[in-house]
C-alpha positions in Angstrom: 66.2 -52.5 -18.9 64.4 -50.2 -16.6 62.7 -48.6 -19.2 61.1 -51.4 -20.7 60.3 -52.6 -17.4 58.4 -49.3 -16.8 57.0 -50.4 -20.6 55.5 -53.1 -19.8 53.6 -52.0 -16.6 52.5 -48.9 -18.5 50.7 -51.5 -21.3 49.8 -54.7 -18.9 46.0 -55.0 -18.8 44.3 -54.1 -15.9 41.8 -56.8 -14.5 38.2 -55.7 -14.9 36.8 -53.8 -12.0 34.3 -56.6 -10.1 30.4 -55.8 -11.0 27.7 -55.7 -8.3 25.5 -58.1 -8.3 22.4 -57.5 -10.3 20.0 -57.8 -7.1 22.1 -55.4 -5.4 21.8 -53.3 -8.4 17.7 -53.2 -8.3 17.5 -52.7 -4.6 20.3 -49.3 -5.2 17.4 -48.4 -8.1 14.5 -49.4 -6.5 15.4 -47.5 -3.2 14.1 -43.6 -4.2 11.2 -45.0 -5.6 11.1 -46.9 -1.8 11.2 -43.9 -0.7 8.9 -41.6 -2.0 6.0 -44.8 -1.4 4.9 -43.9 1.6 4.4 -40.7 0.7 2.4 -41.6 -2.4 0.0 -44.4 -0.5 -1.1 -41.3 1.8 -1.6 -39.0 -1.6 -3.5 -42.0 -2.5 -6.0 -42.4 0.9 -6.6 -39.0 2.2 -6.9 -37.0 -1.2 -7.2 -39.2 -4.7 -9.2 -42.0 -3.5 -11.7 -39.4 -1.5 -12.2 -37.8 -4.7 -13.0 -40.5 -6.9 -15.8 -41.8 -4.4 -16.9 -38.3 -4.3 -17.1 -38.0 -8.1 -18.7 -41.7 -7.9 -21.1 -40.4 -5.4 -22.3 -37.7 -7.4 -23.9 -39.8 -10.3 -25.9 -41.4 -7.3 -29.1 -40.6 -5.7 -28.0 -41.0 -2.7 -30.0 -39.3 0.7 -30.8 -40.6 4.1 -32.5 -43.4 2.8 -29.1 -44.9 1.2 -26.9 -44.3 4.2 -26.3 -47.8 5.5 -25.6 -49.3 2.1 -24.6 -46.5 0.0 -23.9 -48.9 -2.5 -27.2 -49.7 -3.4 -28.2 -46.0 -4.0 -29.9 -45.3 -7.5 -28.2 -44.3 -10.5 -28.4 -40.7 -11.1 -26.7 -40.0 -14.0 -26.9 -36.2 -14.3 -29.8 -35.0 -12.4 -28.0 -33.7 -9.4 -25.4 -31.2 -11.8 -29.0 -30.5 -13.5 -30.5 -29.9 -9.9 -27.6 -27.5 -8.8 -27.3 -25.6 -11.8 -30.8 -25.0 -12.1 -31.0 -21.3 -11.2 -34.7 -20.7 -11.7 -34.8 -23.2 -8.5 -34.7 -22.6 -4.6 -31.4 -24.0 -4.1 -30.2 -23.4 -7.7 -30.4 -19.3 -6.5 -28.7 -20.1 -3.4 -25.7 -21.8 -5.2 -25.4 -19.0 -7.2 -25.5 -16.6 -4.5 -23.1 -18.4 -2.6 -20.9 -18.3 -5.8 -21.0 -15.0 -6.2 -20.5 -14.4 -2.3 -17.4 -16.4 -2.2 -15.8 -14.8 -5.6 -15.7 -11.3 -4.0 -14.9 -13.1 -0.6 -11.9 -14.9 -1.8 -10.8 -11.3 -3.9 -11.0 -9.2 -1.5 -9.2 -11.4 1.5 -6.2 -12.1 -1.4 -6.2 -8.8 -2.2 -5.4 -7.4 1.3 -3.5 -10.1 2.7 -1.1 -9.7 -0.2 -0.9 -6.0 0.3 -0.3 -5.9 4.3 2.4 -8.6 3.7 3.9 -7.0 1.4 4.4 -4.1 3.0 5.4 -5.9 6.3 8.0 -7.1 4.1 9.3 -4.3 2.9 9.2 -2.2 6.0 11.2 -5.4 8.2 13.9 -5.8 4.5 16.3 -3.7 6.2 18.1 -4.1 9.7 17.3 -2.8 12.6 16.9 -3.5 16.3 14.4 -5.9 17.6 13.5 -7.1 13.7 13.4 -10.5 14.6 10.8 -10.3 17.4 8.7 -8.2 15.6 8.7 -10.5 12.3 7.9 -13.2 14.9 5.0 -11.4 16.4 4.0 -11.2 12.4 3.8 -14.7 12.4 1.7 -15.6 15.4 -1.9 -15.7 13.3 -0.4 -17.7 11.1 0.8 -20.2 14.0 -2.3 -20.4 15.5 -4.9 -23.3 15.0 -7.7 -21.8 12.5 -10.4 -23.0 15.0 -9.1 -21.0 17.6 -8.0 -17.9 15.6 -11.9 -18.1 14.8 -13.0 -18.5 17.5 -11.0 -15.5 19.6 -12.7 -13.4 16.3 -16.3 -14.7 17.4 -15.8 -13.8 20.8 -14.4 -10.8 19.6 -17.5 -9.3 17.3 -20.3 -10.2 20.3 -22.5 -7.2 20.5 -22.0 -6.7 23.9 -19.0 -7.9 25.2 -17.0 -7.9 22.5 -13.8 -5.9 21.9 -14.5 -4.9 18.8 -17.6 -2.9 19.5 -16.0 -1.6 22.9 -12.9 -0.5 20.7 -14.9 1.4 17.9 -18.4 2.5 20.2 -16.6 3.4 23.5 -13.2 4.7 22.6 -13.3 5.9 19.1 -16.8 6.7 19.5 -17.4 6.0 15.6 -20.8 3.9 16.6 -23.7 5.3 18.4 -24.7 2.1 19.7 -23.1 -1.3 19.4 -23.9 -3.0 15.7 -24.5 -6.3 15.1 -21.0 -8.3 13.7 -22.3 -11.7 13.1 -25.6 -11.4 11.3 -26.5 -8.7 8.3 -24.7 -7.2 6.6 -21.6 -6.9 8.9 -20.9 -10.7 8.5 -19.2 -10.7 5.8 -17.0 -7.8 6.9 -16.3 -9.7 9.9 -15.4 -12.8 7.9 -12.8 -10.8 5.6 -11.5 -9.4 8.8 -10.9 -12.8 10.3 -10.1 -14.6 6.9 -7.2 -11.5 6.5 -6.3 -11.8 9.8 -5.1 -14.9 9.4 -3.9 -14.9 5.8 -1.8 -11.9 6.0 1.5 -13.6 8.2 1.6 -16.3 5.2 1.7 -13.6 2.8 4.3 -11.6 4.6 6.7 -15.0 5.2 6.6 -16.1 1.6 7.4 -12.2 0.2 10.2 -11.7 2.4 11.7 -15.1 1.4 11.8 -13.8 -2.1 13.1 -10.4 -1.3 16.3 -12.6 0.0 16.7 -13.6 -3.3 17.4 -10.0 -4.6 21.0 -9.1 -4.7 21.8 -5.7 -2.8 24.1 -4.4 -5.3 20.8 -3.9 -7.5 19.9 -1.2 -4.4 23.2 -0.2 -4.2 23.5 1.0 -8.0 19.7 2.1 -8.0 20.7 4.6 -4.9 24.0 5.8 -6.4 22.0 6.7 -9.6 19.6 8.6 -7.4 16.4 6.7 -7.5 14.2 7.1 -4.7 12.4 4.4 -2.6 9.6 4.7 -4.5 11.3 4.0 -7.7 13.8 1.2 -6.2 10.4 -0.5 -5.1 8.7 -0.2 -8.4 11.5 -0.9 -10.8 13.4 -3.4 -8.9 11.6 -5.0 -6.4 8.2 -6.0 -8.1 9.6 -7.6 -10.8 11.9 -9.3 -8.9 9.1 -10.5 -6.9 7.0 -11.5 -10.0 7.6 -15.2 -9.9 6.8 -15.4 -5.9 3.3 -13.0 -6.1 2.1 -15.0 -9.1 2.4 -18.1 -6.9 1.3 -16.4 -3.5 -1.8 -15.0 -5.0 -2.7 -18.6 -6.6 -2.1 -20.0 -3.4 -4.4 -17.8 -1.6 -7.1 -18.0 -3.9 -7.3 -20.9 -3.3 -7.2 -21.4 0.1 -9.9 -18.5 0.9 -12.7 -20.1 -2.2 -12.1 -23.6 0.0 -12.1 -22.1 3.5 -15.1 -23.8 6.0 -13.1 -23.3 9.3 -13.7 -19.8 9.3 -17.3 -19.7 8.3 -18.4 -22.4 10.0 -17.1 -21.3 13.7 -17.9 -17.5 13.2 -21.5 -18.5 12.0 -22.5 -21.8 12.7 -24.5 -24.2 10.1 -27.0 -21.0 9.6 -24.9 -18.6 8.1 -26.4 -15.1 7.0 -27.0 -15.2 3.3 -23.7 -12.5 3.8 -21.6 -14.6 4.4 -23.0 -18.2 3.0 -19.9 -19.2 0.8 -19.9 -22.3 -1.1 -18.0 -24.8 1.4 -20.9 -23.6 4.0 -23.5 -24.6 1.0 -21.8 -27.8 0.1 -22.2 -28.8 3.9 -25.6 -27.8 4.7 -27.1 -29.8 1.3 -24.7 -32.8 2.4 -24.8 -32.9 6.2 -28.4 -30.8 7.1 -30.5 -31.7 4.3 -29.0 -35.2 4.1 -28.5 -35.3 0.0 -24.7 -36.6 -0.3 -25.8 -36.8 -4.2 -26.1 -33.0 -4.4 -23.5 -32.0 -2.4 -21.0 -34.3 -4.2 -21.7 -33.1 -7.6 -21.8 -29.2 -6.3 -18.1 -30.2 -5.1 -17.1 -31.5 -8.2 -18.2 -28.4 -9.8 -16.4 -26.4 -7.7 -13.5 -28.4 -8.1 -14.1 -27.8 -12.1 -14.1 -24.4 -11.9 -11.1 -24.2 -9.7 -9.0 -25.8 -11.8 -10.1 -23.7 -15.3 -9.1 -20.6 -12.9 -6.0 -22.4 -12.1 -5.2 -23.4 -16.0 -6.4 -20.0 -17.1 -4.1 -17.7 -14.5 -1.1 -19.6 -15.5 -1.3 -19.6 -18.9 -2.0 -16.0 -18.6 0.6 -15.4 -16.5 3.2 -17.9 -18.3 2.2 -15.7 -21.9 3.0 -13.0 -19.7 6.4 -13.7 -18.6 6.8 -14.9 -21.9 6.2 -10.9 -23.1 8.3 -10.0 -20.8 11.4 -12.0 -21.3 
């Protein structure tokens, strides 16, 4: 009897598990989407919409005489891409010479940012008193406000009463008298200096989080084989790092060919033809000589050719990974 007792509760139909309500359903699915819309309304305001007036803008003749009802500006069409790529023209030459001044700007502060971080991350990998203070110290440029990292640097490149001059004329007697920092040539050496200065701490945080990611035993077997530091760096740690440097040095491009803090507090709306880089370009044809038109569409071509370098260096570095693996 017990057994079929036992039977029959093993075969008896369990009642159906009660379903939630279909409204409480939507609102469980509709909550990530809830979620994330706040964040995509400010997307929306402070970067998409600003770029499709911009683009809008740029098809429009649109100067001084516009400003109060923009609106009514006259179609351009593409005169103003015509007027900035005109190179045979005053401002078509400065364009390109602000192109060409912000290429080997942006390469130069990418390249040595990269490399004093990465060494600043290799020389704090292993443990050792007082690592933690000195890894903060590395990140105090980084911290700082950019106006006031650039401004410290102005103050510090005045001819007279600057540090840097007393530092190189009066103690390392390398100068016979104090140069000029901030207009000639020197500018742009001053602007890579500042631009590094503060570029190099980002660099050096976001290579030492990837050399976290490398497992010590790879060290470990490397030593016991007898590879030097040399070879442990080159044949375990760079490619380990691969995937991190390829995004670092994207990131940093980009960063320095957008930069206008820097420029504009070192130099002011004049800069020297030095150290005129397109963002300084884009802002004196917009906001000195009062032609939104102009400026718009030079931004629009900058944006252009910003993201062809961005397709092209990852498809180049994707094919090689690809290579690789």
């Amino acid at each position: 009897m017990a057994a079929v007792t036992e039977i029959a509760d093993a075969t008896a139909v369990k009642p159906p598990r009660a379903r939630r309500p279909l409204s409480a359903r939507l609102r469980a699915g509709a909550l990530p989407y809830l979620l994330l819309l706040p964040a995509v309304l400010f997307e929306l305001l402070v970067h998409i919409v600003p770029m499709l007036v911009g683009i809008f803008i740029s098809f429009k003749q649109l100067t001084e005489f516009f400003i109060r009802d923009w609106g009514a500006a006259p179609y351009a069409g593409l005169t103003n891409y015509r007027f900035a790529l005109d190179f045979h023209s005053a401002v078509g030459q400065q364009l390109l010479s602000s192109f060409w001044v912000t290429c080997s700007f942006s390469v130069l502060t990418v390249a040595v940012s990269w490399l004093i971080g990465l060494a600043a991350a290799l020389l704090t990998q292993e443990r050792f008193r007082g690592r933690g203070v000195l890894r903060t110290y590395f990140l105090v440029p980084y911290a700082l406000p950019a106006f006031a990292a650039a401004i410290t640097w102005e103050f510090m490149f005045q001819r007279d009463t600057g540090l840097v001059n007393r530092l190189l004329v009066d103690d390392l007697h390398l100068y016979h008298s104090a140069p000029f920092w901030l207009i000639g040539h020197n500018s742009f050496i001053a602007l890579v200096v500042t631009a590094v200065w503060r570029n190099w701490p980002f660099a050096f945080l976001v290579v030492t989080a990837g050399l976290q990611n490398i497992p010590g035993e790879l060290y470990e077997a490397a030593a016991i084989d007898g590879a030097g530091e040399w070879r442990r760096i080159r044949s375990i740690t760079m490619p380990a790092l691969r995937p991190v440097n390829q995004v670092l040095l994207l990131v940093l491009f980009l960063w320095n060919f957008n930069d206008f803090n820097t420029p504009f507090v070192l130099f002011g709306d004049v800069p020297p033809p030095q150290a005129n880089l397109l963002s300084l370009q884009i802002y004196d044809t917009s906001f000195q000589n009062w032609n939104f038109g102009s400026g718009s569409a030079m931004s629009v071509l900058l944006m252009l050719f910003l993201l062809v370098v961005t397709g092209g260096y990852l498809l180049l570095t994707d094919r090689r990974r690809k290579d690789l693996g």
